[in-house]
CHARMM internal coordinates of N, CA and C (Angstrom, degrees):
IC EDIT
DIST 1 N 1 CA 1.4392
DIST 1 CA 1 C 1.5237
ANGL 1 N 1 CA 1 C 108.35
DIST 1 C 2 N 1.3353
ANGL 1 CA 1 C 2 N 103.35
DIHE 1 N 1 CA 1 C 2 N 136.44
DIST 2 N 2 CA 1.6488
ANGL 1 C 2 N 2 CA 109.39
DIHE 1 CA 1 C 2 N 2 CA 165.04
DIST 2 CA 2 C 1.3536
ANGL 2 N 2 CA 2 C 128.42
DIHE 1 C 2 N 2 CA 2 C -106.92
DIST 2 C 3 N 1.0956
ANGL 2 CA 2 C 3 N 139.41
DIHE 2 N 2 CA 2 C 3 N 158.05
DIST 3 N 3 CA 1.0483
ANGL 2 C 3 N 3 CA 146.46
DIHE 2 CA 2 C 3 N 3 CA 162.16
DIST 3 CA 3 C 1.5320
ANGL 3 N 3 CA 3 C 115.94
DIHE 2 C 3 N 3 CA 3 C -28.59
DIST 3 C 4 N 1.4747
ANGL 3 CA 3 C 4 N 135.16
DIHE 3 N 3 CA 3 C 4 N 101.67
DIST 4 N 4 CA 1.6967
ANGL 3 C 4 N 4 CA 122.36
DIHE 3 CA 3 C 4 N 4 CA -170.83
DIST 4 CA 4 C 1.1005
ANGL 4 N 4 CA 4 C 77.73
DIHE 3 C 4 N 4 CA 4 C 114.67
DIST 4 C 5 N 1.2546
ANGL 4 CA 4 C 5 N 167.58
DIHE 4 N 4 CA 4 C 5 N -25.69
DIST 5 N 5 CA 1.5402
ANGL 4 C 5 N 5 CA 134.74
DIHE 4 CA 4 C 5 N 5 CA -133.36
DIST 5 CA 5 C 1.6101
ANGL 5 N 5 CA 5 C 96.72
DIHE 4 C 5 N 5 CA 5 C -121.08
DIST 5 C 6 N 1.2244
ANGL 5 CA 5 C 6 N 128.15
DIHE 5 N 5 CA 5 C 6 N 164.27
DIST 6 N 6 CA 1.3097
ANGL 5 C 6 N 6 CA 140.50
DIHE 5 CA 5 C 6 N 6 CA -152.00
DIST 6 CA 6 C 1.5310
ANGL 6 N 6 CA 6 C 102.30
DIHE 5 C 6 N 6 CA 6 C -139.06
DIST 6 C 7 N 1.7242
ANGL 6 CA 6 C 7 N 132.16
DIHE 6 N 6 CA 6 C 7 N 121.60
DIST 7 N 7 CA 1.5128
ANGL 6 C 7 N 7 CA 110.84
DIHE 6 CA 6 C 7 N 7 CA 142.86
DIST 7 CA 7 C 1.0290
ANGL 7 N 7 CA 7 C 112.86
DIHE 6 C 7 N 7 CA 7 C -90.13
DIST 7 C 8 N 1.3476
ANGL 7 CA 7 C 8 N 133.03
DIHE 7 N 7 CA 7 C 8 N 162.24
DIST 8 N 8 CA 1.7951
ANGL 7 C 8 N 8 CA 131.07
DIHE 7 CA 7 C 8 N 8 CA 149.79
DIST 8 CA 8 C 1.3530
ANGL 8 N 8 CA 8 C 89.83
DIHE 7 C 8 N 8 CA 8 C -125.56
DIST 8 C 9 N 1.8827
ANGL 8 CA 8 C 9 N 95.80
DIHE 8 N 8 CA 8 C 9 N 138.06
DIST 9 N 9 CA 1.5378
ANGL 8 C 9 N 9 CA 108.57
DIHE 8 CA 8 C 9 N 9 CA 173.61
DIST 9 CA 9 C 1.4241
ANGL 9 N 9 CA 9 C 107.56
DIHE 8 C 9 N 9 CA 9 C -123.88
DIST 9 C 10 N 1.2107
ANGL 9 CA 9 C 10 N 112.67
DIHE 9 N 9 CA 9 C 10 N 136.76
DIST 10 N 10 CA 1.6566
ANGL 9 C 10 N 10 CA 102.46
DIHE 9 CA 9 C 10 N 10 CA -167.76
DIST 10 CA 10 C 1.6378
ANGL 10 N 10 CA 10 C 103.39
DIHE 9 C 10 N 10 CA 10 C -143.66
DIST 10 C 11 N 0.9559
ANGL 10 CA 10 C 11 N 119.20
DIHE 10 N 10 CA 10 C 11 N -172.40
DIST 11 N 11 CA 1.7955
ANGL 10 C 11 N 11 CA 134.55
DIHE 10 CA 10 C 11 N 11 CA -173.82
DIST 11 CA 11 C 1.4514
ANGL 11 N 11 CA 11 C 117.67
DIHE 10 C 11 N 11 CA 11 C -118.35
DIST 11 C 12 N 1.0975
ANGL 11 CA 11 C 12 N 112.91
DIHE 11 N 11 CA 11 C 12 N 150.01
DIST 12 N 12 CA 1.9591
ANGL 11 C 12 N 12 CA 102.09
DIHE 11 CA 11 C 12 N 12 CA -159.46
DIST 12 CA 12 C 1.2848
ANGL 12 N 12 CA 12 C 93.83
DIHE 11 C 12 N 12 CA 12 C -69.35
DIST 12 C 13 N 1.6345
ANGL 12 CA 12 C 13 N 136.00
DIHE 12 N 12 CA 12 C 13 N -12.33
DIST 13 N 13 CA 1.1973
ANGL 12 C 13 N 13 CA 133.31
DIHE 12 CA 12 C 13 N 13 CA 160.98
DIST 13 CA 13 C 1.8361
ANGL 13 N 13 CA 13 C 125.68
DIHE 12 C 13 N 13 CA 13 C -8.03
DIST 13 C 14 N 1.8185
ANGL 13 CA 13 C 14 N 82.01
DIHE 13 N 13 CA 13 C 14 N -76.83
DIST 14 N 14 CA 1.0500
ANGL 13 C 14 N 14 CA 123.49
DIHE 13 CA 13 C 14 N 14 CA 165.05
DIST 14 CA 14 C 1.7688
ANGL 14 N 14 CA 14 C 104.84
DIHE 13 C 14 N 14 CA 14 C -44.98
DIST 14 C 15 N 1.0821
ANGL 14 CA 14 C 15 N 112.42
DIHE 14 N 14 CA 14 C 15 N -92.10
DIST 15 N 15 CA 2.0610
ANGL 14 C 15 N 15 CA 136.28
DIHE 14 CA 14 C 15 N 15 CA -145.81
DIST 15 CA 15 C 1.5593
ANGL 15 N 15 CA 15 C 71.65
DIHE 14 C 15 N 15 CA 15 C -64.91
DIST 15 C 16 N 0.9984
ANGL 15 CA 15 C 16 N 126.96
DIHE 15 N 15 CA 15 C 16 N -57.09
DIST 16 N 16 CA 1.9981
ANGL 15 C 16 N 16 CA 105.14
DIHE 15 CA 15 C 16 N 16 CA -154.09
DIST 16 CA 16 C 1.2915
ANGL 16 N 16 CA 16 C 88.44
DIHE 15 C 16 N 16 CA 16 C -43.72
DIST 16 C 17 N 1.3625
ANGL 16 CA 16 C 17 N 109.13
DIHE 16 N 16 CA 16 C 17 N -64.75
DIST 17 N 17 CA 2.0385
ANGL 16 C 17 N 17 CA 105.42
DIHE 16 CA 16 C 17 N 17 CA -148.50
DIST 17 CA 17 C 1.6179
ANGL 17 N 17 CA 17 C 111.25
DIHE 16 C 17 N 17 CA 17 C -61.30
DIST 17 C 18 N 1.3862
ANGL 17 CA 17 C 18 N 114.17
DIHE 17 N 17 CA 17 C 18 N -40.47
DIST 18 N 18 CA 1.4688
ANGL 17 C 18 N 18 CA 133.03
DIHE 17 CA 17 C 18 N 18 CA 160.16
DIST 18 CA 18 C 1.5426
ANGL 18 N 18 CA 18 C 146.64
DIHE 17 C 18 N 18 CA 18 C -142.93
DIST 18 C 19 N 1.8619
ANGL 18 CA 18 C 19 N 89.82
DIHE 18 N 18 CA 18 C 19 N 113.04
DIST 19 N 19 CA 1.4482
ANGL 18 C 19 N 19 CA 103.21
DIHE 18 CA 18 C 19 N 19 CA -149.41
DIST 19 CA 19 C 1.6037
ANGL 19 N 19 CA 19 C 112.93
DIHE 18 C 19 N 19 CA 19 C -61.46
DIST 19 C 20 N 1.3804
ANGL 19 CA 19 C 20 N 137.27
DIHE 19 N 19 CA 19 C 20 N 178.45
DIST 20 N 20 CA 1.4366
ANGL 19 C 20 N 20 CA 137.90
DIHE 19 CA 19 C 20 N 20 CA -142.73
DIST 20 CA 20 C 1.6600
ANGL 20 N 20 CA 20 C 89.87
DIHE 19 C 20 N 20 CA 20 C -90.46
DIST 20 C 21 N 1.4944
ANGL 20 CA 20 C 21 N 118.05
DIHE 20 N 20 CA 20 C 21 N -27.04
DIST 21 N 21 CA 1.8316
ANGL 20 C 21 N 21 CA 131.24
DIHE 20 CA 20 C 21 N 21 CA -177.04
DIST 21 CA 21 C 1.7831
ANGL 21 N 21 CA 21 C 96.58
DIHE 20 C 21 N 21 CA 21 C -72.17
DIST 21 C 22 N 1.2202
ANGL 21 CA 21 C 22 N 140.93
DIHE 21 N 21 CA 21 C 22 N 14.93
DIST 22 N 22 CA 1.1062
ANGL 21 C 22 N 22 CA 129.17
DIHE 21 CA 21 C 22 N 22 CA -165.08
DIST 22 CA 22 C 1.8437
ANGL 22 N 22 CA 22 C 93.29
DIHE 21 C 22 N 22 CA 22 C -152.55
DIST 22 C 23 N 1.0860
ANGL 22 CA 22 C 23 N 114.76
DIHE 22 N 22 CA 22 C 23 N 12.52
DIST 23 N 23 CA 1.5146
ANGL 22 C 23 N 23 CA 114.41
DIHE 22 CA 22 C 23 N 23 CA -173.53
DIST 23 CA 23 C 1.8819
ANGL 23 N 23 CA 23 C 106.20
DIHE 22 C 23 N 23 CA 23 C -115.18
DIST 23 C 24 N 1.3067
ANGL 23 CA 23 C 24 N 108.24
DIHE 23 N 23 CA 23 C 24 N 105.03
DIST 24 N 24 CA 1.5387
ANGL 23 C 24 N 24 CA 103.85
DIHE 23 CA 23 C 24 N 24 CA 178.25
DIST 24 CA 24 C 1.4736
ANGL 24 N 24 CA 24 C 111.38
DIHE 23 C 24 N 24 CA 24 C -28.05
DIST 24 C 25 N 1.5385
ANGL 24 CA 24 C 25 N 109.38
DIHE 24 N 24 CA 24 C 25 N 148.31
DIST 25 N 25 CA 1.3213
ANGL 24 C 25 N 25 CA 132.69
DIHE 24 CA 24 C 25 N 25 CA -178.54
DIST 25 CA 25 C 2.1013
ANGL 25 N 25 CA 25 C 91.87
DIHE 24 C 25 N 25 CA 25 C -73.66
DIST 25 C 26 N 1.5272
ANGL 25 CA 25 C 26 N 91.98
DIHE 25 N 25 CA 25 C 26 N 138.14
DIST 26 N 26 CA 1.6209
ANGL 25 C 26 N 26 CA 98.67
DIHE 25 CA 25 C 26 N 26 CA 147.17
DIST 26 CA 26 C 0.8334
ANGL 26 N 26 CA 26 C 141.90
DIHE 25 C 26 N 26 CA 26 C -103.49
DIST 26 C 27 N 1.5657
ANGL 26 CA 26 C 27 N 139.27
DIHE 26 N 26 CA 26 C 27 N 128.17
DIST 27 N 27 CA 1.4463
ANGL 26 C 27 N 27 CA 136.21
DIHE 26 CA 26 C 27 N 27 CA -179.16
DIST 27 CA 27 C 1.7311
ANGL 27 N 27 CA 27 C 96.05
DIHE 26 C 27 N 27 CA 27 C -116.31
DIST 27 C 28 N 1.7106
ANGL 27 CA 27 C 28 N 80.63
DIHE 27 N 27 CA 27 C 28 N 177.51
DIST 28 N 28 CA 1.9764
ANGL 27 C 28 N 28 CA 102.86
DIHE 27 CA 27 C 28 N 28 CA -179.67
DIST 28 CA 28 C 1.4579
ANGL 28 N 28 CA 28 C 102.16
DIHE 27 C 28 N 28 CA 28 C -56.34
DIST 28 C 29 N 1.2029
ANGL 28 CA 28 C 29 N 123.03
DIHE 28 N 28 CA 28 C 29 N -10.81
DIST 29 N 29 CA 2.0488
ANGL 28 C 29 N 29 CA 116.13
DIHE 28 CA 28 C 29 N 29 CA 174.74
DIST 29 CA 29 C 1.1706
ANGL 29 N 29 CA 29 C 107.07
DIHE 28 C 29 N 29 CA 29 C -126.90
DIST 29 C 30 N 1.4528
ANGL 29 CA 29 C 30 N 129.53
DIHE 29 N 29 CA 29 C 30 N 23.82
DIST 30 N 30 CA 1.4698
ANGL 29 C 30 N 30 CA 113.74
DIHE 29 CA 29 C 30 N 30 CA 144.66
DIST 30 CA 30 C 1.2065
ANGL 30 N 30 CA 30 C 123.28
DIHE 29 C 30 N 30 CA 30 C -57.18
DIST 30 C 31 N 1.2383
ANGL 30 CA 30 C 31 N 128.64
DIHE 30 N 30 CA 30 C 31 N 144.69
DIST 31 N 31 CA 1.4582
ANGL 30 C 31 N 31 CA 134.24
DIHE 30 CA 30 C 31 N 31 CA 176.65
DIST 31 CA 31 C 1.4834
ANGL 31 N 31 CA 31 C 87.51
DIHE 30 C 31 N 31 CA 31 C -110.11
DIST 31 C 32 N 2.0174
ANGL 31 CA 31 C 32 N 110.04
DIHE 31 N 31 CA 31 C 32 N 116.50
DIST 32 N 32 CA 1.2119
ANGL 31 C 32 N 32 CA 119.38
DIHE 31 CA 31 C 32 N 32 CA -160.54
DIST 32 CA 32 C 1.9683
ANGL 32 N 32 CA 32 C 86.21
DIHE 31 C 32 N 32 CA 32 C -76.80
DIST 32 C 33 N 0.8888
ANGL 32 CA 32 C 33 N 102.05
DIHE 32 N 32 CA 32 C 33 N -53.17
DIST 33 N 33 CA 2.1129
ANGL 32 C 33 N 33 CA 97.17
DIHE 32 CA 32 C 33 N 33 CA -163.39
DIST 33 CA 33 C 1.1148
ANGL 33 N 33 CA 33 C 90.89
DIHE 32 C 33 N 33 CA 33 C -45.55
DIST 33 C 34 N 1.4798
ANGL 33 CA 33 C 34 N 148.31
DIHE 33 N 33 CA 33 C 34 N -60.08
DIST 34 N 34 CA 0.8875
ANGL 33 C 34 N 34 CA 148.65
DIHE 33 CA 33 C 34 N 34 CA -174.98
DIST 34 CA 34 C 1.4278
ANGL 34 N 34 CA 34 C 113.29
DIHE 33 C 34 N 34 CA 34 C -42.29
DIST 34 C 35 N 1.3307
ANGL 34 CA 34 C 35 N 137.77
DIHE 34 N 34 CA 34 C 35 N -61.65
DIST 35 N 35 CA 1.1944
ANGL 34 C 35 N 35 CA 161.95
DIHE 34 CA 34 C 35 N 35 CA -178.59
DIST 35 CA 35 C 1.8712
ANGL 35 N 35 CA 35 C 100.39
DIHE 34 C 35 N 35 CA 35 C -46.63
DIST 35 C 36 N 1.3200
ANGL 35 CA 35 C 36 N 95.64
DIHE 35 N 35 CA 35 C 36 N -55.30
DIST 36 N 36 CA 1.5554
ANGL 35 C 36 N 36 CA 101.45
DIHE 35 CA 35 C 36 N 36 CA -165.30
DIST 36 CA 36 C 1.9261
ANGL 36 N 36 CA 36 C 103.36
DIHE 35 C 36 N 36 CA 36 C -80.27
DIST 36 C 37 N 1.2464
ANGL 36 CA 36 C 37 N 115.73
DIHE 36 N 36 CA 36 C 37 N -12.44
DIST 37 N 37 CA 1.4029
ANGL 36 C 37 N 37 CA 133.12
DIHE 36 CA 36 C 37 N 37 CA -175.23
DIST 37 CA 37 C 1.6362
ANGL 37 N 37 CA 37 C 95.05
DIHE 36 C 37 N 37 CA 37 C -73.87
DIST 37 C 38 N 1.5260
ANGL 37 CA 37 C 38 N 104.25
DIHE 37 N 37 CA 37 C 38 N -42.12
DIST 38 N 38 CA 1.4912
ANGL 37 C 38 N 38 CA 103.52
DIHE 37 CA 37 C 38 N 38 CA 179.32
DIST 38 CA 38 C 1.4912
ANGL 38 N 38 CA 38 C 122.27
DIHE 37 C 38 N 38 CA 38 C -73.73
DIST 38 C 39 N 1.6246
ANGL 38 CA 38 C 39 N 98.37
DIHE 38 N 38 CA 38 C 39 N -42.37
DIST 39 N 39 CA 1.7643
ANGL 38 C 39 N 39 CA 78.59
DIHE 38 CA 38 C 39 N 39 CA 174.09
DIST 39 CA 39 C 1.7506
ANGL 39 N 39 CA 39 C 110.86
DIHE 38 C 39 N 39 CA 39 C -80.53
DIST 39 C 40 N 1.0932
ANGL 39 CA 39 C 40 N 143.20
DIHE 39 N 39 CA 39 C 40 N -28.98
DIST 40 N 40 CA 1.4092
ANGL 39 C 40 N 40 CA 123.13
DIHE 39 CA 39 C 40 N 40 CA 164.44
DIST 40 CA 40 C 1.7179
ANGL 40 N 40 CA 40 C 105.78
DIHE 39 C 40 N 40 CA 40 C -34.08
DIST 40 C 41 N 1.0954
ANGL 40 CA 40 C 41 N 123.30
DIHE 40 N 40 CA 40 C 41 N -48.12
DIST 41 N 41 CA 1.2710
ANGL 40 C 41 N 41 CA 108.31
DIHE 40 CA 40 C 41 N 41 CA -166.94
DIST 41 CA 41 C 1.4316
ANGL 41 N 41 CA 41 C 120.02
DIHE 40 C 41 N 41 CA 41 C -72.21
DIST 41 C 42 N 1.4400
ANGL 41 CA 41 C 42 N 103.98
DIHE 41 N 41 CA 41 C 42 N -8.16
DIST 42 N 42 CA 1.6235
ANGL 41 C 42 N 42 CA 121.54
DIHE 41 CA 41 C 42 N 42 CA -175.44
DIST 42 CA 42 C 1.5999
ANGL 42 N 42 CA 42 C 101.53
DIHE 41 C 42 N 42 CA 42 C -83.63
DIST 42 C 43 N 1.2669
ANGL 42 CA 42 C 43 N 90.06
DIHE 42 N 42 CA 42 C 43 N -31.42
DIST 43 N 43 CA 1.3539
ANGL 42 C 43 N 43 CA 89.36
DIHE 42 CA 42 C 43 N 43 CA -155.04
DIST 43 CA 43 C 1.6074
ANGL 43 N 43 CA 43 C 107.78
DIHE 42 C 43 N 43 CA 43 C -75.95
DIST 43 C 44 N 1.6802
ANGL 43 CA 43 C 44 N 110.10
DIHE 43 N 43 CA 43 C 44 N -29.16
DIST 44 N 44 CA 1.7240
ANGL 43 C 44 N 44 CA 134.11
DIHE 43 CA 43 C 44 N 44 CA -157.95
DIST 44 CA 44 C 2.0538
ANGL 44 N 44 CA 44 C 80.41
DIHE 43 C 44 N 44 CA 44 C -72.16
DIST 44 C 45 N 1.8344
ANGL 44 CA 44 C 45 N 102.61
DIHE 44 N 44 CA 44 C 45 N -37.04
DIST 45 N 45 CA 1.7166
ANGL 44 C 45 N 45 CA 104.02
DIHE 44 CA 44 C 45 N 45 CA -167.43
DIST 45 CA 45 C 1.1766
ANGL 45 N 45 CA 45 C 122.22
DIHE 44 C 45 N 45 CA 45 C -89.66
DIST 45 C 46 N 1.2612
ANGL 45 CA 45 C 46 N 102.87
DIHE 45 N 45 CA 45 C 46 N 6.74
DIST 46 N 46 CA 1.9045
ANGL 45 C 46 N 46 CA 110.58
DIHE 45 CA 45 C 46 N 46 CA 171.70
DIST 46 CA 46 C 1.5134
ANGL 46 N 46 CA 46 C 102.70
DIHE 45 C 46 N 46 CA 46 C -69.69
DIST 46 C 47 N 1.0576
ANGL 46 CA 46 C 47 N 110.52
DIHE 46 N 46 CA 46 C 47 N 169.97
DIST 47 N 47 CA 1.4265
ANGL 46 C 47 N 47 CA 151.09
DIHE 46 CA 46 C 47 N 47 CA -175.19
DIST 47 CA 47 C 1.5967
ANGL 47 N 47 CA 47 C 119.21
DIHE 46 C 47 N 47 CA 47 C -68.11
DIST 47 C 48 N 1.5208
ANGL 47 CA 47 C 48 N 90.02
DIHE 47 N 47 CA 47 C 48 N -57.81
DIST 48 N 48 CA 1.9787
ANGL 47 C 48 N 48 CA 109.96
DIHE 47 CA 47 C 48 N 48 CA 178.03
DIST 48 CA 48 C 1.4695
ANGL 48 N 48 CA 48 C 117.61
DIHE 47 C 48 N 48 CA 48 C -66.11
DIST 48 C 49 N 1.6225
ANGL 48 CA 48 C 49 N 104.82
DIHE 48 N 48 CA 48 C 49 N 153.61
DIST 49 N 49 CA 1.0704
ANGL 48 C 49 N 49 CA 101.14
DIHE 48 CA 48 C 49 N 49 CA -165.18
DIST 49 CA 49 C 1.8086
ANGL 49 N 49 CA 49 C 113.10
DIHE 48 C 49 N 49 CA 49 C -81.60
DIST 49 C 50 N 1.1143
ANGL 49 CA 49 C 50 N 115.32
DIHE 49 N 49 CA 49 C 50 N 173.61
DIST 50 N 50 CA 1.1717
ANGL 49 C 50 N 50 CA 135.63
DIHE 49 CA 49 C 50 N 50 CA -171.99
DIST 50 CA 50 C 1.2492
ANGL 50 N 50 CA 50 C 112.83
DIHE 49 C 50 N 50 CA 50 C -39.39
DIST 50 C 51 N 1.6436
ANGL 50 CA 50 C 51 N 142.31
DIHE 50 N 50 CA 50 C 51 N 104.89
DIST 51 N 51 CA 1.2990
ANGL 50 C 51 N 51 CA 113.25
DIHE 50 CA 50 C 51 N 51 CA 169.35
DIST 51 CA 51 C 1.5881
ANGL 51 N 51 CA 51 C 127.88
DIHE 50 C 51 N 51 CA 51 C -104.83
DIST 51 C 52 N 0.7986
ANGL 51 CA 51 C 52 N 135.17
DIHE 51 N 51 CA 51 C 52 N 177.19
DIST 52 N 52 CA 1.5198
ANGL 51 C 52 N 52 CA 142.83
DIHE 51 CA 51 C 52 N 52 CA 175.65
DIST 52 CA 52 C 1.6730
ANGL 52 N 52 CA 52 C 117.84
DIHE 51 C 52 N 52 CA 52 C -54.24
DIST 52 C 53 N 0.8933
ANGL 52 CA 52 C 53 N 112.40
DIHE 52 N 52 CA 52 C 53 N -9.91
DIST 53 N 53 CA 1.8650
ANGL 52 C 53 N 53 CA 125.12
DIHE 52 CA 52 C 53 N 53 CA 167.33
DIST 53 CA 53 C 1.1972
ANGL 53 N 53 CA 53 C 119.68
DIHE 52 C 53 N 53 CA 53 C 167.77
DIST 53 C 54 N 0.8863
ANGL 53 CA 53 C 54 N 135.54
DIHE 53 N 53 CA 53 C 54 N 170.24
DIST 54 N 54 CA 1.6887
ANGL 53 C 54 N 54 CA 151.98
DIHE 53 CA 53 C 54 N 54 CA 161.95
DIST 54 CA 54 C 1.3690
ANGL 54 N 54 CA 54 C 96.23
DIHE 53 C 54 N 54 CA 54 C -146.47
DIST 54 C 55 N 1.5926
ANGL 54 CA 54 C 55 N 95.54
DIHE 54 N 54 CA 54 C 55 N 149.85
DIST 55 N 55 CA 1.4156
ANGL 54 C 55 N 55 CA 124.48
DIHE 54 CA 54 C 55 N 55 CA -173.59
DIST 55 CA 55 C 2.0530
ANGL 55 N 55 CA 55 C 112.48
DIHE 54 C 55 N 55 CA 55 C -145.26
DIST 55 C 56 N 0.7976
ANGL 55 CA 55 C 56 N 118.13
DIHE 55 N 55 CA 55 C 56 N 97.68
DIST 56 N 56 CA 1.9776
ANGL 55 C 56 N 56 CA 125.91
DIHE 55 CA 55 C 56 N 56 CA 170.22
DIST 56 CA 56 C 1.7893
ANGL 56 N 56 CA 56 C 101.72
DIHE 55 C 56 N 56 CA 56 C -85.27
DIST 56 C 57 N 1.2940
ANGL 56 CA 56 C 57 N 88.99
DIHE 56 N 56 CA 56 C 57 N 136.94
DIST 57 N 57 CA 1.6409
ANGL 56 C 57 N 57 CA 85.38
DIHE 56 CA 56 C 57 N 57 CA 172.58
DIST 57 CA 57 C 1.9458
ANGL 57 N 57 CA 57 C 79.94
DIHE 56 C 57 N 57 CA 57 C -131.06
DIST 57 C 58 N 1.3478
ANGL 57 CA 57 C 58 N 125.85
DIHE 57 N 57 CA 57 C 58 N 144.75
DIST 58 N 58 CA 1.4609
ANGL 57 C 58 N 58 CA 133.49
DIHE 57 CA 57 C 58 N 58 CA 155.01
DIST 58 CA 58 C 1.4749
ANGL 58 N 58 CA 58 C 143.61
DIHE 57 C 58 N 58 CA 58 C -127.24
DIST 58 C 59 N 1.2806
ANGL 58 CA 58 C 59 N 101.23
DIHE 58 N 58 CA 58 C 59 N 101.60
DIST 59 N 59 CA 2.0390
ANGL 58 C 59 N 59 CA 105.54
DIHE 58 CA 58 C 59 N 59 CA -150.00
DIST 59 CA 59 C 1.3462
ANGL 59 N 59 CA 59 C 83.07
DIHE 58 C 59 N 59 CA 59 C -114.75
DIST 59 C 60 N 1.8207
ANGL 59 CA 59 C 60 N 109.58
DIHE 59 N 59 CA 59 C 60 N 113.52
DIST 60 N 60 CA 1.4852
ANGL 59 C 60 N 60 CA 127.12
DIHE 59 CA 59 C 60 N 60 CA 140.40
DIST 60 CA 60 C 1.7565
ANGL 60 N 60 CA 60 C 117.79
DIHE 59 C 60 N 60 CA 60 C -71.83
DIST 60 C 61 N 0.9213
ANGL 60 CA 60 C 61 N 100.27
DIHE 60 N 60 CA 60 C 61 N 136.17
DIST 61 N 61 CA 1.9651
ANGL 60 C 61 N 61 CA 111.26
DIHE 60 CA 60 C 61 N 61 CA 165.77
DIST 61 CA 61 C 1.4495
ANGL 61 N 61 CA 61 C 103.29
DIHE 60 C 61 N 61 CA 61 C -93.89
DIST 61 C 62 N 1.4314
ANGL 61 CA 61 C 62 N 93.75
DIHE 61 N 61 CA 61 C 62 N 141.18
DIST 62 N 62 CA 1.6129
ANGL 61 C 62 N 62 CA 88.00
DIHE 61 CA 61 C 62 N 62 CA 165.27
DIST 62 CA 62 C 1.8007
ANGL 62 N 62 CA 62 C 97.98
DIHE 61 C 62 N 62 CA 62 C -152.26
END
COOR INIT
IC SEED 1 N 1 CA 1 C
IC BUILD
C-alpha cells in the first residue's frame, strides 16, 4: 500500500447487490462517510433482494 491508496472491505451483502465496477472511484478528497453514504444508497437501489446485512469497512493510508 501507498500513500493515497484506499481498501474497502465489505460483505457479499454489499458486492452481490453492487459490484466493486459500479462503486465511485476514491481520491485524496473523497469524503469517505460521504462516499460510503453513497453506496448504502446504491445498495437500498439495487434490484436484489433483501439480504440479512451489509457491512463497508473504508481505510485510506496516508
Amino acid at each position: 500500500m501507498q500513500s493515497g491508496d484506499s481498501l474497502v472491505v465489505c460483505t457479499d451483502g454489499i458486492h452481490d447487490l453492487v459490484p466493486s465496477n459500479e462503486w465511485a472511484l476514491i481520491d485524496n478528497q473523497t469524503d469517505l462517510q460521504e462516499w460510503l453514504q453513497t453506496l448504502r444508497q446504491q445498495v437500498y437501489d439495487s434490484d436484489g433482494n433483501a439480504y440479512d446485512n451489509g457491512t463497508a469497512i473504508v481505510v485510506r493510508f496516508e
